[in-house]
N, C-alpha and C positions, 0 to 999 in steps of 0.2 A: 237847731241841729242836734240829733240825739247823740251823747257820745257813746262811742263804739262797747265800753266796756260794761254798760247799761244794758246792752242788746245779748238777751237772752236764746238759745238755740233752745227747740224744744225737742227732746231728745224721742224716741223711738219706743214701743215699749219692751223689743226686746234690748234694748240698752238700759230701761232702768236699774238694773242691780250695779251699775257703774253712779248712780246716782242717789246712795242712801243718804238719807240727811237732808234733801236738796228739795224744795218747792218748783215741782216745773207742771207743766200743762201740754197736755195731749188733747188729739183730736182724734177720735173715732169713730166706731159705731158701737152699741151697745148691745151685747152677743143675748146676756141673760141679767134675770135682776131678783134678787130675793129679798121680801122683806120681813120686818116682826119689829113690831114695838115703835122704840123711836131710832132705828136704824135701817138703813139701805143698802144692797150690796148690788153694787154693779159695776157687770165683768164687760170691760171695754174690750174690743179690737182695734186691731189698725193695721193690720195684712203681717207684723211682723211676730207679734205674738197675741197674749191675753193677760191684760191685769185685774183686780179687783180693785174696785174703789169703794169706801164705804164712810159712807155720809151719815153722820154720829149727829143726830139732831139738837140736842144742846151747844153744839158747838158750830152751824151756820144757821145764816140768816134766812126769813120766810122764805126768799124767795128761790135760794137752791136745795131747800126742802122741797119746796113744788114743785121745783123742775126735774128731783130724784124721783119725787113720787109721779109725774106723769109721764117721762120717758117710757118709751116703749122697744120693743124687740126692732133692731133694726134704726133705731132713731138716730140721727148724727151728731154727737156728742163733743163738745167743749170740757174738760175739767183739769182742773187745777188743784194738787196738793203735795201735801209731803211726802214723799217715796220712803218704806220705813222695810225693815224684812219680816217676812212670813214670821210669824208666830212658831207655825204648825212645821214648815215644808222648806228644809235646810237649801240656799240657794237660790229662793223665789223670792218675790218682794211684792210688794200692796201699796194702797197710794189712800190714805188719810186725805180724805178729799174735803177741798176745802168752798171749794166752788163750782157748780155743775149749769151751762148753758145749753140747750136744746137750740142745736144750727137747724135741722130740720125734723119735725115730727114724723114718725112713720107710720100711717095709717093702715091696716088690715094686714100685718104680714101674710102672707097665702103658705108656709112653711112654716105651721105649727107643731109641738110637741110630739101630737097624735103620729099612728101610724100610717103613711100616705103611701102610693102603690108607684113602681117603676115609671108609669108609664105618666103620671102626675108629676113627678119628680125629676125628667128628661125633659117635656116640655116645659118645666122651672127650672132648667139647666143653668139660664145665666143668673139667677137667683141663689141656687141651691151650690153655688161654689163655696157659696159663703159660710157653709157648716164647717165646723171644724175638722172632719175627717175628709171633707173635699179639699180642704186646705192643707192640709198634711200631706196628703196625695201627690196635691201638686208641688209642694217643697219636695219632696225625694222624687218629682219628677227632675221638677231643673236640678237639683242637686248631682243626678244621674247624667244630665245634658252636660251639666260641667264638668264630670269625670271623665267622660267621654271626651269630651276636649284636650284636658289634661293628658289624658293618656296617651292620645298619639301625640300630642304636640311634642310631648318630653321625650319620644323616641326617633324625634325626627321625620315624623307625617307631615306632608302637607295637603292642608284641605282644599279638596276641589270641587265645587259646586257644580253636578250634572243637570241636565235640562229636564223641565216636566213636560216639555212638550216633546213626545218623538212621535218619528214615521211610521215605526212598526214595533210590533210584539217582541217582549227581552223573555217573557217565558210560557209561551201561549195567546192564542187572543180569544178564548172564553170569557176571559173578566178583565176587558180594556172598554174604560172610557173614552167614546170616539167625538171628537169635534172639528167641525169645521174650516180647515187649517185656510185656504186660498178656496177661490171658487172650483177648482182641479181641483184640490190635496186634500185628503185628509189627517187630523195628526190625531194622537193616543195622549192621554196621560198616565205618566210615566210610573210601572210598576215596579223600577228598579233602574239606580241609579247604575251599577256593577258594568253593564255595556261600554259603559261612557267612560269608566274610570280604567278599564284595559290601557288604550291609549295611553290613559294619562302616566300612567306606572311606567310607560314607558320613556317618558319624559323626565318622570323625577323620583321615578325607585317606589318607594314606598307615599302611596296619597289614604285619601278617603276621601267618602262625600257623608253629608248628615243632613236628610231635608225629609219633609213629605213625599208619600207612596200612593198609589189609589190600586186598590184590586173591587171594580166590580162584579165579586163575585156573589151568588143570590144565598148566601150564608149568614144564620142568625145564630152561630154559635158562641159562648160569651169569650170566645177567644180570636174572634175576626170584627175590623171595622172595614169599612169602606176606603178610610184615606186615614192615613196614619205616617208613621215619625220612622225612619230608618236610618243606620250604621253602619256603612260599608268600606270599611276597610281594600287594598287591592295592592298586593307585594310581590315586585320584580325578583324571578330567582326565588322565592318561596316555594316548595310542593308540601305534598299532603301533611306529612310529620309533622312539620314548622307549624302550617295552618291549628293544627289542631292545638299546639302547642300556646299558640300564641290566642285563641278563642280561649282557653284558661285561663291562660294569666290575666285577658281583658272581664271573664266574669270575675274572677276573682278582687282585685283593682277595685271594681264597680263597685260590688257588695261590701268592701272595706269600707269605702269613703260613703256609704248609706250608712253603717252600722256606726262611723266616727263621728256625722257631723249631725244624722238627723234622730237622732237616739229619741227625743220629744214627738218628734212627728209619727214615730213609730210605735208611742206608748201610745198617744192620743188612737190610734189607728187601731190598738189593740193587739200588737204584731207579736206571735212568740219569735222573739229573734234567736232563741236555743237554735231554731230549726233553720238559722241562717247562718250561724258561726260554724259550722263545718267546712261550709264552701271555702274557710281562707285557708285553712291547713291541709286537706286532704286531697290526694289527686284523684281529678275527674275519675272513675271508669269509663275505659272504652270498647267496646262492641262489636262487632262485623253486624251487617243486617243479616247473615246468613245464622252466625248465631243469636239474635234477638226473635227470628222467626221460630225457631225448634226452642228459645224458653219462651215465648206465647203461645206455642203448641203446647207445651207441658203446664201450661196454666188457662188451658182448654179455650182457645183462640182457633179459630177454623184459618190459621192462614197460610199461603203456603209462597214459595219464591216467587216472585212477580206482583206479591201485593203493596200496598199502598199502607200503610201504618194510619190510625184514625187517633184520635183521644185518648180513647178508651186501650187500645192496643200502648201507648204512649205513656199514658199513665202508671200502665203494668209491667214496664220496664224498665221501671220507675223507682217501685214499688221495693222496700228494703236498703234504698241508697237514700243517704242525707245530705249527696251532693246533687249537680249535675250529672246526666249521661250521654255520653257521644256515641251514637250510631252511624259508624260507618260502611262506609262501601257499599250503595242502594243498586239496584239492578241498573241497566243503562236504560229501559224500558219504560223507568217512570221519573227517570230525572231529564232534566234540561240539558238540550242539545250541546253546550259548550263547555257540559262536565269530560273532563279528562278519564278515557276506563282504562282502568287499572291491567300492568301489562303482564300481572301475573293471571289476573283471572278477568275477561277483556268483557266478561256479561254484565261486571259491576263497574262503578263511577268513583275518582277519588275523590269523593264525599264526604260530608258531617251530616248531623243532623244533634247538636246538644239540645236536650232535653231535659227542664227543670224538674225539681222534686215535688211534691207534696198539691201534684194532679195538673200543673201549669205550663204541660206540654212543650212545644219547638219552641225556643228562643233565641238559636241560630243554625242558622242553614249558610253550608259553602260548601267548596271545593276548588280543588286544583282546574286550573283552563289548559282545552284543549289548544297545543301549540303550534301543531303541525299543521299547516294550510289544509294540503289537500283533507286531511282525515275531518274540518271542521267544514270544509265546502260538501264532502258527505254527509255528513250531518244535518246542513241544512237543507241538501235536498230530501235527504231522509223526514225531516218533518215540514216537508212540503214549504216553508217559508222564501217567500222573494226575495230571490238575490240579489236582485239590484238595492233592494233595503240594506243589506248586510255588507256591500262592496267593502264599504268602510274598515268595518269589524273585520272583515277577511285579511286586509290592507297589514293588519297588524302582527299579522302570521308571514306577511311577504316581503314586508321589511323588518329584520334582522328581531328574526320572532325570537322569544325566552321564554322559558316556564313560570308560571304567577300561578296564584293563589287568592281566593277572599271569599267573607263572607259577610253577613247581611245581619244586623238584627233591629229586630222589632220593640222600638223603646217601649209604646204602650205594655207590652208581653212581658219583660224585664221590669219593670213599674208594679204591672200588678203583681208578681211574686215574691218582689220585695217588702210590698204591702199587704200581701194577704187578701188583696182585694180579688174577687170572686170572676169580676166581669173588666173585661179592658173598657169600656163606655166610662167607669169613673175615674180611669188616667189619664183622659186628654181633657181640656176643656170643653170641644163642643164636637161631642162625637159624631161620626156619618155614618150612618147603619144603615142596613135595608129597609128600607119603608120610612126612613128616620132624619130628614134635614134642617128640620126646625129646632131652637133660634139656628 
């Protein structure tokens, strides 16, 4: 029987710097490897960070020579040495290797150095997470997910889990996925949780829900997916002011705890974070859409009240703020039937629409809900939608209806603006695009 205080833990390699001095043994994989002479340098992973080990040939035996030297990119690695501190890089550490086993060789990596094309590189998806700027990605993804948690937890949210499977349309049925439901029924996959959590607000004040969304809509722009990650908040007794108020303070929050904990993943990523440290000290700018229309008129935009804002319109109202911008009050014409309009000027909806800096367009969309029965049973006859779908949702106006608030956002969209990242497809792990389900 081994005694217990024999029994070595093998530490992590982002915990190495707690372990200078110490001969321990990791397992990874082996990212990259440079040689010269009678030395080796090879930079391990293990999903927590990256070390260098380097294997000093006077100093082991044949046979973890050979095995430095025929390791390859991707190969499953055994090693064992002294964790000592960087030379060069105040606060990093290296591993004086003492021993190096190959668990398994990797033969042909298919992601080499060279430059490879999008579309090479999507169906290498489950492969290609493994670069280091996909892994960074996805640390200040979940890092984002946990703030998200945090944030309403500590304010007393509770989360509630809406269905992906519903009967009918929450904002149109242009871009619903339809299946199957019973040999009669058919059901949708669910392009917003926000229906479902009406209700629930009324049961416990303040909820959210956080799951998967699907919009098939037939759009390839690098700022829509097919199915993706959403944030919905939903507050009893909240209207417009609060709402807005409180979509600050949650970007705000978010961007803190990116900029505190993933400082690394952001260097590796190549992120100017100058162009993120705005967001915690200054207040949002906020907008009418009546005036965001007359400054994209004067910045020679053909658009006139009753349009539809695009990217490009988006981005130019954008344009000289180094925060977010909140566009509010959208005509009633091109918002969603359960927007509440505004009772001083009854054409528009009490709306948001914030809108990231530095070209990365909606990143939350809400409004105050319509409360009053009758005026939201107009509504849905107004856009022709079945009633008997909505019974429910009407139900919540006819007993002991309240003003609420919420809104929606889109984690992929929030991810990439943090990152810098260009295209939402390398903020999720395995994206659904148009033309696009493979792996």
């Amino acid at each position: 029987m081994t005694d217990a205080t024999e029994t070595q833990v093998s530490p992590s390699i982002a915990d190495l710097p707690n372990h200078v001095g110490e001969t321990v043994t990791l397992k990874g994989w082996l990212y990259n490897k440079r040689a010269g002479g009678k030395i080796r340098f090879l930079v391990l992973r293990d999903g927590s960070g990256y070390v260098q080990a380097i294997v000093y040939r006077p100093d082991v035996s044949d046979s973890v020579w050979e095995a430095a030297d025929l390791a390859t990119q991707e190969s499953t690695l055994e090693v064992t040495g002294v964790v000592r501190e960087h030379p060069k890089e105040k606060g990093k550490v290296e591993l004086a290797a003492s021993g190096v086993t190959i668990l398994d060789l990797c033969h042909d990596w298919p992601i080499t150095p060279k430059e490879h094309g999008v579309d090479f590189l999507m169906s290498q998806r489950h492969l290609w997470l493994r670069s280091a700027k996909q892994v960074a990605t996805l640390k200040v993804r979940s890092e984002v997910e946990s703030a998200i948690h945090d944030f309403f937890y500590t304010r007393g949210y509770t989360r509630t889990d809406s269905p992906i499977l519903t009967p009918a349309a929450c904002e149109g049925t242009s871009n619903l996925f339809e299946t199957q439901y019973t040999e009669e029924e058919k059901a949708y996959l669910s392009q917003s949780g926000q229906l479902y959590l009406e209700p629930v607000c009324a049961a416990l004040g303040k909820v959210y829900c956080f799951g998967p969304t699907f919009r098939a809509e037939k759009s390839k722009t690098r700022r829509h997916l097919r199915e993706f990650w959403m944030v919905e908040p939903e507050v009893a007794f909240l209207e417009i002011d609060g709402l807005m108020d409180l979509a600050e303070e949650f970007v705000k929050e978010l961007t803190g705890r990116v900029l505190d904990r993933r400082g690394e993943d952001l260097k590796r990523l190549e992120r100017d974070t100058s162009k993120l440290e705005p967001v915690l000290s200054k207040r949002f700018p906020r907008i009418s859409y009546r005036e965001a229309v007359e400054i994209l008129k004067g910045k020679g935009f053909p658009v006139t009240f009753g349009d539809d804002l695009g990217g490009d319109e988006e981005t130019a109202l954008t344009e000289g703020f180094d925060t977010p911008v909140m566009v509010t009050r959208y005509p009633v014409s091109i918002k969603a039937f359960y927007m509440q309009p505004d009772p001083q000027d009854p054409d528009v909806v009490l709306g948001l629409d914030m809108l990231a800096p530095e070209g990365y367009g909606e990143i939350i969309g809400g409004s105050q809900r319509i409360h009053d029965h009758d005026l939201l049973l107009s509504r849905i006859t107004q856009h022709a939608l079945p009633l008997e779908a909505f019974q429910w949702y009407l139900d919540v106006r006819k007993y002991g209806t309240f003003p609420h608030s919420g809104f929606g956002m889109g984690l992929e969209r929030f991810v990439a603006w943090m990152c810098g990242v260009p295209h939402l497809r390398e903020c999720i792990p395995y994206p659904r695009m148009l033309y696009r389900i493979y792996p």
